[in-house]
N, C-alpha and C positions, 0 to 999 in steps of 0.2 A: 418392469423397468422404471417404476414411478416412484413405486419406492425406495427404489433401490438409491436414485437421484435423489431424493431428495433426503436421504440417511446420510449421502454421500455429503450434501452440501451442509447440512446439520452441522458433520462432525468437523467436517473442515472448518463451518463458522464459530465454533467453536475456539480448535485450533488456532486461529485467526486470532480471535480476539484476543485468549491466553498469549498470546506470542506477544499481541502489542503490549498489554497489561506488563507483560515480561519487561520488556525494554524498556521504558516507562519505571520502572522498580529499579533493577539495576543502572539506565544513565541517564534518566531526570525525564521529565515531563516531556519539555523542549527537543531535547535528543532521543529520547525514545519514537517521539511524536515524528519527525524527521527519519530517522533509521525505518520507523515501518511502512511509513510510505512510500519512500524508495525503494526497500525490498517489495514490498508487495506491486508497484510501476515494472518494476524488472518480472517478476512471473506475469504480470497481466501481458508483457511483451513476448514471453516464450510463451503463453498459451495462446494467444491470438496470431502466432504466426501459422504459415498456410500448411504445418506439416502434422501441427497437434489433430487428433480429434475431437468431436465436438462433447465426448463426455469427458476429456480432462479441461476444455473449456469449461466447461460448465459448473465442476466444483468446484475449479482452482481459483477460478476468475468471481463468480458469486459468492461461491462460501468461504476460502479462505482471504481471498483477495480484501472481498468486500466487507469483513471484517476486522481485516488487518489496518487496511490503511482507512485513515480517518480525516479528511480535506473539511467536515465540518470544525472537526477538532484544531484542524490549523486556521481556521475562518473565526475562533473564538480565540486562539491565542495572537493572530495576527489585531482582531479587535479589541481587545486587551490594553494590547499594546500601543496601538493608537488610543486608546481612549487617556492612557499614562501618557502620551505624548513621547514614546520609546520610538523617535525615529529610524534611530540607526538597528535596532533591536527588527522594527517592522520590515523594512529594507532586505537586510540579511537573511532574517528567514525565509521573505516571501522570493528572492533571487536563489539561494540554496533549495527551497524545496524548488522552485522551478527551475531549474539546471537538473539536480540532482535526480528529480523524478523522470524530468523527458532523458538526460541521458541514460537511465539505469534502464527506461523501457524499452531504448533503441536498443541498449546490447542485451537487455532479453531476449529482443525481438529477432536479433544475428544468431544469438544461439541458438533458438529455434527453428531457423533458417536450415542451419546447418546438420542437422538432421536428416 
């Protein structure tokens, strides 16, 4: 089972990463950087609700999660941007990811629910 887990979380880290990279290539830096963290706030919501088990937690939320979304990567664009004096730039993002990610985890979290 050990390894099976951890092949599992591999390939999903993987996965993860390729997908941000993705988004990142087709709508910019900034928008991709935004786009996978959200998406990946919404799966960390349906895998942590009470219906998942613990092995689709466990790769969804480690391996693909955990390399999809990047909060260091927004912690260097938000410093960025403060260091450019980009207030309204800093602002925006930091209110957008935080809206966007708590809302997108609460309705992963419902749909998982629903289950």
């Amino acid at each position: 089972m050990a390894i099976r887990s951890m092949a599992a979380v591999l390939i999903a880290a993987v996965t993860g990463a390729a997908s941000r990279w993705g988004f990142n290539s087709l709508i910019g830096n900034s928008c991709g950087l935004l786009a996978a963290n959200i998406i990946g706030c919404a799966l960390i919501g349906w895998a942590s609700s009470s219906h998942q088990s613990k092995w689709d937690q466990t790769w969804l939320t480690v391996g693909l999660c955990g390399s999809l979304t990047s909060f260091a990567g927004l912690a260097v664009l938000l410093g960025t941007g403060l260091e450019q004096q980009r207030w309204a730039f800093v602002v925006l993002w930091g209110l957008a990811t935080l809206v966007g990610c708590g809302a997108s985890f609460d309705l992963g979290r419902s749909f998982g629910d629903t289950r």
